[in-house]
C-alpha positions in Angstrom: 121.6 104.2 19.0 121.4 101.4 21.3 119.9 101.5 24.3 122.4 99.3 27.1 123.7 96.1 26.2 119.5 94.3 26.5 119.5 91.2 24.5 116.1 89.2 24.3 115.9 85.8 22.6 112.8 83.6 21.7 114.2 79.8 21.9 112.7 77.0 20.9 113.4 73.1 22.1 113.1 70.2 19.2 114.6 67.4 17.9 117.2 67.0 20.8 118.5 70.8 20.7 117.9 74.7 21.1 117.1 77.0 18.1 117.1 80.4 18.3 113.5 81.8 16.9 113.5 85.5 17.0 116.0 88.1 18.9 116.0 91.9 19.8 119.5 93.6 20.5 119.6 96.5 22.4 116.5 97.5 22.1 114.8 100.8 22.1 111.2 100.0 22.5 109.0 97.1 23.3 110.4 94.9 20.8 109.4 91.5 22.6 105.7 92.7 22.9 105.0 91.4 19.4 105.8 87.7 20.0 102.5 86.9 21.7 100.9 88.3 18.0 103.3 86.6 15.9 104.3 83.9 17.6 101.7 82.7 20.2 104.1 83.1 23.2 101.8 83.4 26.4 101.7 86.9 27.9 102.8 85.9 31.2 106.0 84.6 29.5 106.6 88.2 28.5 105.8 90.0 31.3 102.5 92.0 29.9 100.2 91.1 32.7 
């Protein structure tokens, strides 16, 4: 069961382009909340603070 049509997307910018790191579809928990543990991402940048 999804919940809506929420797609998050952690993107990276190297070597001239965009790669696409991690990704949540249609989430139906916190799904994102785990990029500041496994992937350093700022809290701010997520919206925890």
């Amino acid at each position: 069961m999804m919940d809506g049509v929420t797609v998050y997307g952690l993107i990276s910018f190297q070597s001239g382009g965009w790669n696409l790191i991690d990704h949540t579809v249609g989430p139906t928990d916190v799904g994102y909340a785990v990029r500041q543990q496994r992937y350093g991402v700022p809290p701010a940048m997520l919206r925890l603070e």
